[in-house]
C-alpha positions as CSV (number, residue, x, y, z in Angstrom):
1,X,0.0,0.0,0.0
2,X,1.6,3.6,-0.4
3,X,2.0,6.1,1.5
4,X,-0.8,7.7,0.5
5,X,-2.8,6.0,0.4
6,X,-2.4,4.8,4.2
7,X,-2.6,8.7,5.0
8,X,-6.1,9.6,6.9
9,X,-6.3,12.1,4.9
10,X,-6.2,10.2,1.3
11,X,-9.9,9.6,0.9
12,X,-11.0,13.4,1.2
13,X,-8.9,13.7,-2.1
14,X,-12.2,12.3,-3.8
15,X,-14.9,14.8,-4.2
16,X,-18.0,12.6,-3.1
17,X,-16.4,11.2,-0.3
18,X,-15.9,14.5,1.3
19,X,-19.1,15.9,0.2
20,X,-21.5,13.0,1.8
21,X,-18.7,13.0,4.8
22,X,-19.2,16.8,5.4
23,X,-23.2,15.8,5.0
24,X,-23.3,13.3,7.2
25,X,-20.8,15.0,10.1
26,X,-23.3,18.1,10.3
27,X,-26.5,15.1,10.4
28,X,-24.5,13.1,12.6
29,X,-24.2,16.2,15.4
30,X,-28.0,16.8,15.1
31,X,-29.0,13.0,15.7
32,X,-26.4,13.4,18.7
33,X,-28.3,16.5,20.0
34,X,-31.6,14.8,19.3
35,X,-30.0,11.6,21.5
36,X,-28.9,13.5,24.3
37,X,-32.1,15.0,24.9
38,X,-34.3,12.2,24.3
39,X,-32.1,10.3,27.2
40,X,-32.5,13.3,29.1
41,X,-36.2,14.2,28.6
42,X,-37.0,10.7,29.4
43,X,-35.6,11.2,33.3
44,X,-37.9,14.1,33.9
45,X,-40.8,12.1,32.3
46,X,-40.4,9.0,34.0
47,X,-36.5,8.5,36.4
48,X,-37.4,4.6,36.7
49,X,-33.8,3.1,35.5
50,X,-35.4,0.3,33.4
51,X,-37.8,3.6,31.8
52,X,-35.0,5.6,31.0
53,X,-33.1,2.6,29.1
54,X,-36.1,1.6,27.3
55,X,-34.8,4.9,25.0
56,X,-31.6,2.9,24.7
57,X,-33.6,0.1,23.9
58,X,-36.3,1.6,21.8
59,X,-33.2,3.4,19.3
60,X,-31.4,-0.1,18.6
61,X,-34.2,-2.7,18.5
62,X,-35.3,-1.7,14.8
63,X,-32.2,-1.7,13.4
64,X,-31.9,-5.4,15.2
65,X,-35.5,-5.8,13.5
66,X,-35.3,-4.5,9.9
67,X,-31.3,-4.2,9.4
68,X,-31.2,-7.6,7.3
69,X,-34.8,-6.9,4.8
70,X,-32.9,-3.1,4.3
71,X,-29.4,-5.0,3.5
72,X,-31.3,-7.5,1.2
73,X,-32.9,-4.7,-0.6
74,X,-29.9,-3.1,-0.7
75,X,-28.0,-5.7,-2.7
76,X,-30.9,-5.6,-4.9
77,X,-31.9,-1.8,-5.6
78,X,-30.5,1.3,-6.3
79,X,-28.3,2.2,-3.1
80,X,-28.7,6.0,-3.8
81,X,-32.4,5.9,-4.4
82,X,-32.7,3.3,-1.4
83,X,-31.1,6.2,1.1
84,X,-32.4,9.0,-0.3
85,X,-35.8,7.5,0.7
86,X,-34.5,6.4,3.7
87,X,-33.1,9.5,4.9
88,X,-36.5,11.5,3.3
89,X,-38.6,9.5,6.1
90,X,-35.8,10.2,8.9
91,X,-36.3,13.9,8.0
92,X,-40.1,13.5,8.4
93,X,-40.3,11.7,11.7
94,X,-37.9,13.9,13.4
95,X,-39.6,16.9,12.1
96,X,-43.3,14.8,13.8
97,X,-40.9,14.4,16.9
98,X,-40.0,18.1,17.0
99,X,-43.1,19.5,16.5
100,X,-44.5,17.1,19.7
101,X,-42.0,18.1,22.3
102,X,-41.9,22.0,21.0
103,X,-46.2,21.8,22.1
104,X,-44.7,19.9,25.2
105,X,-47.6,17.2,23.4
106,X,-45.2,14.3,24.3
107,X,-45.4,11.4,27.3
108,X,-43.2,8.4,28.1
109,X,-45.0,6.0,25.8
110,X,-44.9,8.8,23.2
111,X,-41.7,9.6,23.3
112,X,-40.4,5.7,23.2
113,X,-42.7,5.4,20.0
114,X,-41.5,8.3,18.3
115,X,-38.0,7.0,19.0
116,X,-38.6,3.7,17.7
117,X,-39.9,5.4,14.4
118,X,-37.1,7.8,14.0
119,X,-34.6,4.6,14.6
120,X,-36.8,2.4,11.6
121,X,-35.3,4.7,9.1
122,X,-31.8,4.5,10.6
123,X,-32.2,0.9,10.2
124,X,-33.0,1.5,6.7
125,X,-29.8,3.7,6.3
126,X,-27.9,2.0,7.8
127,X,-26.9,-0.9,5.8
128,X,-26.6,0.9,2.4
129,X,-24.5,3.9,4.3
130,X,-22.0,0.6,5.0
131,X,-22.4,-0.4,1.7
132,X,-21.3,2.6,-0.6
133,X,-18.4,3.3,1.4
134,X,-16.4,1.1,-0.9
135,X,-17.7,3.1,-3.9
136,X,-16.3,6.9,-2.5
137,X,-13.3,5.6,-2.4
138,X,-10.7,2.8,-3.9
139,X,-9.5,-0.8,-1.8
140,X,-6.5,0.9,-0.9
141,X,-8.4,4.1,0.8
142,X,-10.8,1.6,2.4
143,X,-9.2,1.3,6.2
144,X,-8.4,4.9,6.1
145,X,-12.2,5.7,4.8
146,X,-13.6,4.1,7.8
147,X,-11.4,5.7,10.4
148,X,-12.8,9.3,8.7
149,X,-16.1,8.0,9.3
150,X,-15.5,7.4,12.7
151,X,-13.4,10.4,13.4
152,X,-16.8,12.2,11.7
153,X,-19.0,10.5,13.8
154,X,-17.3,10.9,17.3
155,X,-17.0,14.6,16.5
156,X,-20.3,15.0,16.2
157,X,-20.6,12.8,19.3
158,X,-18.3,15.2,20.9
159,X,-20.0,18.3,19.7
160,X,-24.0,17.5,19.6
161,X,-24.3,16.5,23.5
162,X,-22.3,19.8,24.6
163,X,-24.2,21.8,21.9
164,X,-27.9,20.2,22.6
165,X,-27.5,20.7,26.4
166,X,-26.0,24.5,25.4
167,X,-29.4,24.5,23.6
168,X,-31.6,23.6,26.1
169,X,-30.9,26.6,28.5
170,X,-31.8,29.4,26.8
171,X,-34.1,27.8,23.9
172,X,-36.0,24.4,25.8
173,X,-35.5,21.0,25.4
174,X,-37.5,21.1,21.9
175,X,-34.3,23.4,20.4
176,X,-32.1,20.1,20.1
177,X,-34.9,18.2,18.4
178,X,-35.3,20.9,15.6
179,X,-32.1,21.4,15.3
180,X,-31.8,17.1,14.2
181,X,-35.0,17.6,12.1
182,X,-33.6,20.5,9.9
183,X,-29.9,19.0,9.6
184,X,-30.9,15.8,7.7
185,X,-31.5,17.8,4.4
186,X,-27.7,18.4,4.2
187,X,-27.8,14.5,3.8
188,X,-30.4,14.1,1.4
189,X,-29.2,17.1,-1.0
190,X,-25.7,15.4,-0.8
191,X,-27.1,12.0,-2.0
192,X,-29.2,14.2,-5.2
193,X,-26.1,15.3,-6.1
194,X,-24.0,12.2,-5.8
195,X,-23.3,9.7,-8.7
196,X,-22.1,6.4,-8.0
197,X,-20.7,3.9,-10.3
198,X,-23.3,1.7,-11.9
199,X,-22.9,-2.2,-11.3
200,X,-25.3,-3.9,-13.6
201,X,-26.0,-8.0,-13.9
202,X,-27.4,-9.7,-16.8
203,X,-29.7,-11.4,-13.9
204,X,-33.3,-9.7,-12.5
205,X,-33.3,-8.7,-8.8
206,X,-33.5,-11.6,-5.9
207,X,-36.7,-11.7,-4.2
208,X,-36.6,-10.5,-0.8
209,X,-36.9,-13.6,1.4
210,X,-34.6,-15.4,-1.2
211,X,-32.1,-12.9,-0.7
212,X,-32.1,-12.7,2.8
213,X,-31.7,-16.4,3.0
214,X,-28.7,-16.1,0.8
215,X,-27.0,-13.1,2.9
216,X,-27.6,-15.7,6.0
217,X,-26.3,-18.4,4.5
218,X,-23.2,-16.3,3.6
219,X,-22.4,-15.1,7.6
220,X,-22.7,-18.8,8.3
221,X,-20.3,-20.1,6.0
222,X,-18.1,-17.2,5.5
223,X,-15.1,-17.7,8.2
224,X,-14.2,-14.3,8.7
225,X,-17.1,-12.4,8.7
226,X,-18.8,-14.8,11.3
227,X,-15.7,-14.1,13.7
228,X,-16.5,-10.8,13.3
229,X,-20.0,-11.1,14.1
230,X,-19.2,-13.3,17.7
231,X,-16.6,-10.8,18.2
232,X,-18.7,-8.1,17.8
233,X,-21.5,-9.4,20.0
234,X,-19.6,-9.7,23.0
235,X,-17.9,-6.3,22.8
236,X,-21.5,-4.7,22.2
237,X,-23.6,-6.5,24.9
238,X,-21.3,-5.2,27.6
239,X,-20.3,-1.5,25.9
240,X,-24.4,-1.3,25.8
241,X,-24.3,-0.8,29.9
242,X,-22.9,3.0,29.9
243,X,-24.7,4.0,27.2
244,X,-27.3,2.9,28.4
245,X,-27.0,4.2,32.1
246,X,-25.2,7.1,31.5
247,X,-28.1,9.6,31.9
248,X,-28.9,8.3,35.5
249,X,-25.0,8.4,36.3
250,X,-24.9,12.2,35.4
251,X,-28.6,12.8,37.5
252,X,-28.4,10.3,40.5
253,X,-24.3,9.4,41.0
254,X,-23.6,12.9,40.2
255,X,-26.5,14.7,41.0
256,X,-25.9,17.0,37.5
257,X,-28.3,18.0,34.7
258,X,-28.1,18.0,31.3
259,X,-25.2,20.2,30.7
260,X,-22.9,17.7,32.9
261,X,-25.2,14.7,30.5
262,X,-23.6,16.4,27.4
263,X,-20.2,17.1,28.7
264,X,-20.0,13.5,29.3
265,X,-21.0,12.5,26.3
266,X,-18.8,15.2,24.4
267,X,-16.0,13.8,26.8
268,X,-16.5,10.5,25.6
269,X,-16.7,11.7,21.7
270,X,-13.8,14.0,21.6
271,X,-11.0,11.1,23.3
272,X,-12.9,8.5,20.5
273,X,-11.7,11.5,17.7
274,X,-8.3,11.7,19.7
275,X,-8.3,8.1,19.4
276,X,-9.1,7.7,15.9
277,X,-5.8,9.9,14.8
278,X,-3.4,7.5,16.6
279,X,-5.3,4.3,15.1
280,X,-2.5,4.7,12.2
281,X,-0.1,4.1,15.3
282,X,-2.0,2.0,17.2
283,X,-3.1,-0.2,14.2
284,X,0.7,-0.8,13.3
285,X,1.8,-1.3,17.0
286,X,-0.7,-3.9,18.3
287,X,-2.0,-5.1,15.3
288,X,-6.4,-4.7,14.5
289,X,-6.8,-8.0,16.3
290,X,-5.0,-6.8,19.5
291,X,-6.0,-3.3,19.2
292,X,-9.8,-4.5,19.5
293,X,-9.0,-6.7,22.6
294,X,-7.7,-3.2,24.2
295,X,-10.4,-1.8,22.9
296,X,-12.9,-4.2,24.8
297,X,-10.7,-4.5,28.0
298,X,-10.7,-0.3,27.8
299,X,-14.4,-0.5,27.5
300,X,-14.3,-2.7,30.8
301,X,-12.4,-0.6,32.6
302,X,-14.0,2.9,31.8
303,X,-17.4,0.7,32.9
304,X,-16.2,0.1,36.0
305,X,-15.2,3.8,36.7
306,X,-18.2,5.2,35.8
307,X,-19.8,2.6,38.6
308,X,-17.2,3.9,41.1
309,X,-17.6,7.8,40.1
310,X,-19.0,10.2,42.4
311,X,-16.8,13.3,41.1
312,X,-16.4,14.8,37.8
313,X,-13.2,13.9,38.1
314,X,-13.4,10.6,37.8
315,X,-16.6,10.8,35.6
316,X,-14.4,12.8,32.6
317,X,-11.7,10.1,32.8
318,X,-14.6,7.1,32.6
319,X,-15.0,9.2,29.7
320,X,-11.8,9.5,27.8
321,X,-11.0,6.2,28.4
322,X,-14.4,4.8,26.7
323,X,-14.1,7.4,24.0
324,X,-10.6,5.8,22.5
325,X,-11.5,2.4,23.5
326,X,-15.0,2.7,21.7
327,X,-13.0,3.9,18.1
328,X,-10.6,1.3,18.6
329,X,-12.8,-1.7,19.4
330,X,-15.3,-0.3,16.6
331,X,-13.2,0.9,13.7
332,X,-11.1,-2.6,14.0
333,X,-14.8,-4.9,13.7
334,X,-16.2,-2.5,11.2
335,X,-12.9,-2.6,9.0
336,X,-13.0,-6.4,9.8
337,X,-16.7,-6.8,8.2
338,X,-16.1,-4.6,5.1
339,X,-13.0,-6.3,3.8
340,X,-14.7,-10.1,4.1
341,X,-17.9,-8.6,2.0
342,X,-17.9,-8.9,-1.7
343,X,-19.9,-6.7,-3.8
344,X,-22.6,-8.5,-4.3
345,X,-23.8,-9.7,-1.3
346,X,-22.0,-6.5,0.9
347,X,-25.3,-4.7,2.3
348,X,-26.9,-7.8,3.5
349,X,-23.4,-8.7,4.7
350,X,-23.1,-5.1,6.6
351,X,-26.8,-5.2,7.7
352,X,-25.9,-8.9,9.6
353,X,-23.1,-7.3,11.2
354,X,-25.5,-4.5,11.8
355,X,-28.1,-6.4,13.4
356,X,-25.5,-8.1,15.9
357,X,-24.5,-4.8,17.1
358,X,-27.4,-3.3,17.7
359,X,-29.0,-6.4,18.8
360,X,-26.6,-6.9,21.5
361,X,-26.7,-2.8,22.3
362,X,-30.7,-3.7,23.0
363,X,-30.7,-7.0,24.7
364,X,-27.9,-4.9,26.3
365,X,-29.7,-2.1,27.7
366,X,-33.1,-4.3,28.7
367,X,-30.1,-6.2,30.9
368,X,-28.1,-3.6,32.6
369,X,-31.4,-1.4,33.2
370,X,-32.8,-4.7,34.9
371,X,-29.9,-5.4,36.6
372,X,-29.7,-1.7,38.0
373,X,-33.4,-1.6,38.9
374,X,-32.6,-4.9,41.1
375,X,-29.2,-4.3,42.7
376,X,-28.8,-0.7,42.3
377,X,-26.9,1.7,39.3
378,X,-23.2,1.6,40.8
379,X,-23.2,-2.5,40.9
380,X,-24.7,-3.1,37.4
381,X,-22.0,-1.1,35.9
382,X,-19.7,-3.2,37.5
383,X,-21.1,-6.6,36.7
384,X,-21.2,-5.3,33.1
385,X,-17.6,-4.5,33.6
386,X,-16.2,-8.0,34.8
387,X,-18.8,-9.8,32.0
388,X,-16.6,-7.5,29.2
389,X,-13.2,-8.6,30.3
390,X,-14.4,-12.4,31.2
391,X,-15.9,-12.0,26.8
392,X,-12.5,-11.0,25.5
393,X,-10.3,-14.2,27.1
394,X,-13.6,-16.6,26.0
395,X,-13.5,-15.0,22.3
396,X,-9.7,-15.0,21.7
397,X,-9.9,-18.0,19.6
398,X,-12.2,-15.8,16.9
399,X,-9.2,-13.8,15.2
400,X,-10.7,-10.7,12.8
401,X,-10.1,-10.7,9.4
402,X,-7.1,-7.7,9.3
403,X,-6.2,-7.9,5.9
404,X,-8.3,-5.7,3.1
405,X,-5.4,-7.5,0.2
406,X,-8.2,-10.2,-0.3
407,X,-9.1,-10.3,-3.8
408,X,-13.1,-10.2,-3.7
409,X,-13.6,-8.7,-7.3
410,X,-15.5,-11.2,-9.4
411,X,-13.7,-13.7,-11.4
412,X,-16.4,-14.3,-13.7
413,X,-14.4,-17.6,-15.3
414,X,-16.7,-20.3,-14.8
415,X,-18.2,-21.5,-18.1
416,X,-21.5,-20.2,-19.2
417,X,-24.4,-22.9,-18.0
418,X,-25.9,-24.0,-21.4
419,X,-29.6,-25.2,-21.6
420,X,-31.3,-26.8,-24.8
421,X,-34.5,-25.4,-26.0
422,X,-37.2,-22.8,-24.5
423,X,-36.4,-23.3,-20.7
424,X,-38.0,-21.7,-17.8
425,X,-34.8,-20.3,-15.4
426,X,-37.3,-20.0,-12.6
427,X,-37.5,-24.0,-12.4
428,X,-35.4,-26.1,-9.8
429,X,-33.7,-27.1,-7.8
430,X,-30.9,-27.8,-9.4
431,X,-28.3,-30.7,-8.8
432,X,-24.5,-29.7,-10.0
433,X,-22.3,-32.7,-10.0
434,X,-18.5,-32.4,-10.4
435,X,-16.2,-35.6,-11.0
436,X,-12.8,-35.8,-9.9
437,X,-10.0,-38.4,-10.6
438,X,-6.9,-37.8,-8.6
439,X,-3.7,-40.1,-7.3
440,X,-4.8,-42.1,-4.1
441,X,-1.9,-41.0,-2.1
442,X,-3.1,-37.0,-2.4
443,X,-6.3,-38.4,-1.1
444,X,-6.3,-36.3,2.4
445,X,-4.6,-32.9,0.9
446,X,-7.5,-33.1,-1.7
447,X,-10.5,-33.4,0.7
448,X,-9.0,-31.0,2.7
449,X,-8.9,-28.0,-0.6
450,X,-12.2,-29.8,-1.5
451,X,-13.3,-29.0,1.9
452,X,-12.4,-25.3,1.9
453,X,-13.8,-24.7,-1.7
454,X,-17.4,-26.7,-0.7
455,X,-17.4,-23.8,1.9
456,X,-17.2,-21.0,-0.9
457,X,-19.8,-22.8,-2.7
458,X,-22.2,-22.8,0.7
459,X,-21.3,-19.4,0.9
460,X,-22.6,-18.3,-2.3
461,X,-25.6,-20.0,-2.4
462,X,-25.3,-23.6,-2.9
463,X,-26.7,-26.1,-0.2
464,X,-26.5,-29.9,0.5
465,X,-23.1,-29.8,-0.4
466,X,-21.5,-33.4,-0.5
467,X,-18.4,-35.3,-1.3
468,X,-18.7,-39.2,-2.4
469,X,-16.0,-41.7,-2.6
470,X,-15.7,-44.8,-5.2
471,X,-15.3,-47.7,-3.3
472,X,-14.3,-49.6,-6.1
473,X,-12.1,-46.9,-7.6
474,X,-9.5,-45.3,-5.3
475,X,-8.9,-41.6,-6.4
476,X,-12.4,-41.4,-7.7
477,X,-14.9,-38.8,-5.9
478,X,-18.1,-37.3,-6.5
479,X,-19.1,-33.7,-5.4
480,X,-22.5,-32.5,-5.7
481,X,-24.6,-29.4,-4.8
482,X,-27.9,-28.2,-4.9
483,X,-29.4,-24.3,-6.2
484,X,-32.8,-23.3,-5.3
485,X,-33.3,-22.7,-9.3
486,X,-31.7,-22.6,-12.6
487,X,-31.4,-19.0,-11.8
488,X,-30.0,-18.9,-8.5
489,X,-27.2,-21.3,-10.2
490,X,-26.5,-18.5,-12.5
491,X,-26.2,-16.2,-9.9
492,X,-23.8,-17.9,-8.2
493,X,-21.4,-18.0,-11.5
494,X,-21.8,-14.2,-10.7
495,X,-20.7,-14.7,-7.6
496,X,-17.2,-16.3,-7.6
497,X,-14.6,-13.9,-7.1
498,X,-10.7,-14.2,-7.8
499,X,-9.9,-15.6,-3.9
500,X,-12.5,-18.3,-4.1
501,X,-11.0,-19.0,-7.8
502,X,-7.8,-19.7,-5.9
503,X,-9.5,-22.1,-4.1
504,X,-11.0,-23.9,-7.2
505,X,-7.2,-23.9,-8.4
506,X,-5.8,-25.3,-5.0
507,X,-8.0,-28.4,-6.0
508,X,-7.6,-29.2,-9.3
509,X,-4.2,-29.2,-9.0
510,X,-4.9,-32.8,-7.9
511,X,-6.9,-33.8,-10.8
512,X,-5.4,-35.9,-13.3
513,X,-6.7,-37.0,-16.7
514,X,-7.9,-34.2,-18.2
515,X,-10.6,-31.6,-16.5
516,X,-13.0,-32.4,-13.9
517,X,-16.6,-33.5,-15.7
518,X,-19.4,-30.9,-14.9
519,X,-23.1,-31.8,-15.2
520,X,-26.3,-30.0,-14.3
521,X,-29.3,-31.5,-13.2
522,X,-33.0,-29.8,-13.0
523,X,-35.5,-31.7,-10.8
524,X,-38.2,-32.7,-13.4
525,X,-41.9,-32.2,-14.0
526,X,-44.5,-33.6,-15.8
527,X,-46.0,-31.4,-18.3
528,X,-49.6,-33.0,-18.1
């Protein structure tokens, strides 16, 4: 990689990329006001600890509820049309929101409802935004690319609390909600503008439930995105406890409002955009594997602190330690997801990952406001605290994926499938069979590359994969496959990309006599 591109600064050398960046920073500090005082309006409305994290809960369970449908359509439509409708319904719930709390029309129940709505488009957004990241900028720019977003995203972390609580004196608690509501057109006029690369198949769309299946069946059988996703479960479930009980820290620990609310929040923000200038450091020191263990042990610790604080003091350091633990666990799973997602299958791919983290934020929050509510705030951050660290030595095993020189373009060299006649390509399934002859004595090297290449095929699409042996034949096998249909077997041609046609190579290095025989199968059916 060259120098410049590993500078932070290389992908704001492409136009788009800075534009939506820009967009999305000044959206970003907005939805952070609008969080802030949502967290804090909630306290005044109803200070029950399991209440107040039922906003926690209520802004991460639709993402962990429509995150995989949006990354299925994703794959499937438009990705700019997709967000700019996405981000058009955002704008109009949070304007709804505003215009409630400004009449001071808004209640507990209300408020939780309104949040839940305004968090449906997020989860709508929020595969897509994952997705087009790889089309601002070029491989090389990707790691760099994500670390702007997050520097972009903790600034506004950093900024919107301090600002929204700023706003609430002189202006009332509706000013921060406003404020959200009118910055999402920066977003959407950004996206008008915006032309991405077009990326057309020869193929019609997936059907939803098709798709989805497929983007499942991808996590399961994809090594390194499903380490990822148990990696990013455990850090999530126990980072969801101070986010979640951060508002009653700031009102009952420290007996604050929500200025002292925002300043903690801003604290935590501005060490995350600290932090995400030294990842370049960092990421070279410790390696991403090791930099998102600190990261969760980091998280543990700044937990614990915020249990024991009863000063500012020690409040604001809870804070800067979560803030650059936070960007270094994150950036190293997000970075991690992106680089084991191909293009076709990359917003269902993001929105899994998606779903995990948000679903372990919610089942997060539900827990640690439970667990307060029973034995009190101070001791729930600290059992949230021990469960992180006691995650990180049971997940070691699960290493990321740290390497973005993968080759996942498409290799497109698999033989066109050729049918006879007028043929429907909606009829299966479909049974591929593959026949190898190899020398007996490679017999355990080739199972083993037939192994790793069945789990490409899995991955792609293909199910009831199976290798048969000849008993009366040594060095003869049998692989075989199914497709849901003729067309979903065509798709997966599509899908092969240059790393997994490394694997195809690895075995038929072992095949002697000539290439491996092919043959395609369609269940039949009578035509009476």
């Amino acid at each position: 990689m060259s120098s410049a591109a590993a500078s932070p600064w290389s992908p704001f050398a492409r136009l788009a990329f800075a534009v939506i960046w820009t967009a999305t920073l000044i959206s970003n500090i907005g939805g952070w006001m609008y969080a802030a005082a949502c967290g804090w309006l909630m306290t005044s409305l109803d200070s029950s600890p399991l209440v107040v994290s039922l906003v926690q809960v209520a802004t991460t369970l639709p993402i962990f509820l429509f995150a995989l449908p949006a990354g299925a359509l994703t794959d499937s439509l438009d990705k700019r049309r997709f967000l700019l409708w996405g981000e058009g319904f955002i704008a109009v719930t949070s304007a709804l929101m505003a215009g409630l709390v400004w009449l001071d029309l808004v209640t507990a129940p209300r408020l939780l409802v309104l949040a839940f709505l305004v968090s449906a488009g997020d989860a709508l957004t929020a595969p897509p935004w994952q997705a087009v990241v790889p089309l601002l900028v070029p491989p090389a720019q990707l790691r760099p690319a994500v670390a702007a977003n997050g520097v972009g995203f903790n600034i506004s972390r950093a900024v919107g609390p301090a600002l929204g609580g700023a706003l609430v004196g002189p202006f009332g608690i509706a000013a921060p909600f406003v404020v959200n509501a009118v910055s999402n057109f920066g977003v959407i006029g950004a996206l008008i503008w915006w032309r991405p690369p077009r990326h057309t198949s020869r193929l019609p769309p997936e059907r939803l439930w098709s798709a989805m299946q497929t983007g499942v069946r991808y996590a399961r059988f994809s090594l390194s995105l499903r380490a990822t996703l148990i990696r990013a479960a455990g850090f999530f479930l126990f980072a969801s406890a101070y986010w979640a009980l951060l508002p009653l820290v700031a009102r009952s620990q420290l007996a604050g409002g929500p200025t002292l609310y925002g300043i903690l929040l801003g604290g935590i923000g501005a060490s995350a955009v600290a932090g995400a200038f030294a990842l370049p450091g960092l990421t070279k020191r410790l390696g991403p594997d090791r930099l998102a263990v600190a990261g969760a042990l980091g998280t543990a610790a700044a937990t614990a602190l915020f249990g024991l604080a009863h000063g500012i003091a020690t409040a604001l350091l809870a804070s800067a330690i979560a803030g650059v633990s936070w960007i270094g666990g994150l950036s190293s799973l997000n970075v991690s997801a992106l680089v084991a997602l191909p293009e076709w299958v990359r917003g269902r791919g993001s929105a899994i990952y998606v779903t995990v983290m948000f679903g372990a934020l919610t089942l997060g929050s539900l827990i640690w406001g439970e667990v307060a509510s029973s034995l009190g705030l101070a001791p729930a951050l600290f059992v949230a605290a021990a469960g992180g660290a006691i995650a990180v030595l049971a997940q070691r095993r699960w290493q990321l994926q740290t390497s973005a020189d993968l080759d996942l373009s498409p290799a497109m060299h698999w033989a066109p499938a050729v049918t006879s006649g007028d043929f429907d390509p909606n009829r299966g399934p479909v049974l591929v069979t593959v026949r190898y002859h190899i020398d007996p004595k490679n017999r355990e090297p080739f199972l083993k590359a037939l192994e790793d290449f069945g789990r490409e095929r899995r991955r792609d699409g293909a199910y009831r994969w199976q290798v048969y042996e000849d008993p009366a034949k040594q060095g003869r096998f049998v692989e075989t496959f199914l497709s849901d249909s003729w067309l979903d077997h065509l798709r997966h041609h599509e899908r092969v990309t240059q790393a997994d046609r490394a694997l195809q190579e690895a075995v038929l290095r072992f095949q002697t006599g000539g290439a491996p025989e092919t043959t395609h199968f369609v269940a039949a059916r009578s035509r009476q």
